[in-house]
C-alpha positions as CSV (number, residue, x, y, z in Angstrom):
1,X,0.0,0.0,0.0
2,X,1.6,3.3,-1.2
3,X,0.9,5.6,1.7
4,X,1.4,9.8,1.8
5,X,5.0,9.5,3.0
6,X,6.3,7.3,-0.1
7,X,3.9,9.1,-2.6
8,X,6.7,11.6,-2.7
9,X,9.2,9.7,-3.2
10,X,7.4,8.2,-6.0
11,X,6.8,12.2,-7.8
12,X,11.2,12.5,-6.6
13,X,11.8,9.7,-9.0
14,X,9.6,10.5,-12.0
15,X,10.7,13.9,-12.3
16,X,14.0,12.1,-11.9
17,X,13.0,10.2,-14.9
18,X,11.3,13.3,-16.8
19,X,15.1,14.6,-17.0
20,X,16.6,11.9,-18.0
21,X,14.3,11.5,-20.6
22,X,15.2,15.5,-21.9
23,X,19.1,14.7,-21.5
24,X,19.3,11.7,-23.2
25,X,17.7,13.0,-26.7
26,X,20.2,16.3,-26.8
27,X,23.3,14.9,-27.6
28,X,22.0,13.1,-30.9
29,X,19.2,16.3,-32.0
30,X,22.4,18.5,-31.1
31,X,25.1,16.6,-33.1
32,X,22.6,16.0,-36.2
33,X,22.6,19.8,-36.0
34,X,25.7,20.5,-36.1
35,X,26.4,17.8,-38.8
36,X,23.6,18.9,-40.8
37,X,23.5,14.9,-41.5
38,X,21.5,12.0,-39.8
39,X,23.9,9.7,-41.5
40,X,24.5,7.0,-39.6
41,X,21.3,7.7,-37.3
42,X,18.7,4.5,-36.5
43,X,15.5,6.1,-36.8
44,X,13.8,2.3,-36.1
45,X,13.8,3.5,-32.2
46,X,13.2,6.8,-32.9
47,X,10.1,5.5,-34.5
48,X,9.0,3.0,-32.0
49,X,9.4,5.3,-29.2
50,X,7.2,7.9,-30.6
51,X,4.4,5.3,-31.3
52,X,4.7,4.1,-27.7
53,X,4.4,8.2,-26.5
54,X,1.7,8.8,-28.5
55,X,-0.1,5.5,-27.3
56,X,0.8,6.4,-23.6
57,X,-0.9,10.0,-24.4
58,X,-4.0,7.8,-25.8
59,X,-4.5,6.0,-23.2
60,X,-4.4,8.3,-20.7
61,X,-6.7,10.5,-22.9
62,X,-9.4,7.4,-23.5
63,X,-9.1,6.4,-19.5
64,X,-10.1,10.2,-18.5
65,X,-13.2,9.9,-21.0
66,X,-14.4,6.3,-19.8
67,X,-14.0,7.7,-16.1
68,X,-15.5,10.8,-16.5
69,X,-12.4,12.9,-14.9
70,X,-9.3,14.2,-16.2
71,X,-7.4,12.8,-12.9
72,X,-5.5,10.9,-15.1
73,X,-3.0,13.8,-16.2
74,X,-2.9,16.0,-13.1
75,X,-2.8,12.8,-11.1
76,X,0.3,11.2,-12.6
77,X,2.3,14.3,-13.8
78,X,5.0,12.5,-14.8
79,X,3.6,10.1,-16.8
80,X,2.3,12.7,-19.2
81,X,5.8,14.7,-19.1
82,X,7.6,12.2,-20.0
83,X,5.2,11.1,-23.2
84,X,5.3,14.7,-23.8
85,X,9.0,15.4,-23.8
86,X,9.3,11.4,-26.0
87,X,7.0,13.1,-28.5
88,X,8.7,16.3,-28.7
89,X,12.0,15.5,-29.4
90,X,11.1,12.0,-31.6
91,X,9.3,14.9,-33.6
92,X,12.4,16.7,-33.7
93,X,14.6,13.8,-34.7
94,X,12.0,12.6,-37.7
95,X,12.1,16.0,-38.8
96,X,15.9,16.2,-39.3
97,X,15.7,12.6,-40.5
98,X,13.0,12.7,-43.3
99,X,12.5,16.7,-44.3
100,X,15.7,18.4,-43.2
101,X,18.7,16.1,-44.0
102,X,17.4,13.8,-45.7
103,X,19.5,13.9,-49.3
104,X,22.8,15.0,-47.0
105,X,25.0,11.8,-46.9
106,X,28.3,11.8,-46.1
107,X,30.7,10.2,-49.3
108,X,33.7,7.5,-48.8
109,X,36.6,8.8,-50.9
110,X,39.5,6.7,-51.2
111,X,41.3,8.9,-48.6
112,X,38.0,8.1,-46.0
113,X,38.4,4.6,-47.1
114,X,41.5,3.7,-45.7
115,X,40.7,6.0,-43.0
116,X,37.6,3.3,-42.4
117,X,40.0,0.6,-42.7
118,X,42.3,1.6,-40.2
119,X,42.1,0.0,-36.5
120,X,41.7,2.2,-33.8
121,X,44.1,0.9,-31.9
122,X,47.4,-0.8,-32.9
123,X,49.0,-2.6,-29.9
124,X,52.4,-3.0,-32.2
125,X,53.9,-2.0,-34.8
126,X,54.3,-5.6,-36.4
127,X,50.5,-5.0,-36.5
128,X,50.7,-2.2,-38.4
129,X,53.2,-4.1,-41.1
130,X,50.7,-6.6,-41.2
131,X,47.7,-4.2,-41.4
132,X,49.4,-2.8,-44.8
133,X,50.5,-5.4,-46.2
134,X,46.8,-6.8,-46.6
């Protein structure tokens, strides 16, 4: 039974949860920006976690109707933030993907190609020898 005194500690963690959820989009809406590419970029997740938002923000809508009271949203703020702040930025991230940068790919020229090629890390230079020689 959730009583008064853990009720806030359950409001402490979703707004925990509510700024996670606007940290973890910015890096990738921020660096698509400044690449003015989504090359690279999955949009499968993208995509499934905007359906899931907008179902979240269905349901909530349909259970306030069938109930007859709009408890639902004011009740469980951060449910609704966080379907909110999923939808925003997914919208955002579609946008670059399919209007704004969508024709912008980035080209492998034979100088990027061995570039590619390369291993990050070369624990000898024997592997380096190798590493050309193939």
């Amino acid at each position: 039974m959730i009583t008064s005194n853990n009720l806030w500690k359950s409001s402490y963690c979703s707004l925990i949860q509510v700024c996670m959820t606007l940290i973890k989009y910015f890096p990738q809406a921020l660096m698509n920006f400044v690449r003015k590419s989504t090359d690279g970029f999955s949009i499968g997740s993208i995509l499934l976690d905007f359906s899931g938002g907008v179902l979240n923000y269905s349901q909530m809508v349909v259970q306030s109707i069938d109930q007859d009271s709009w408890v639902n949203f004011y009740g469980n703020i951060g449910k609704v933030m966080i379907s909110l702040v999923s939808i925003f930025y997914d919208s955002i991230l579609m946008c670059q993907h399919y209007v704004l940068y969508r024709h912008k790919k980035v080209l492998i020229t034979p100088e990027n190609s061995k570039e590619i090629k390369k291993p990050l890390i070369s624990s000898s230079p024997l592997d380096e020898q190798i590493h050309d020689s193939v």
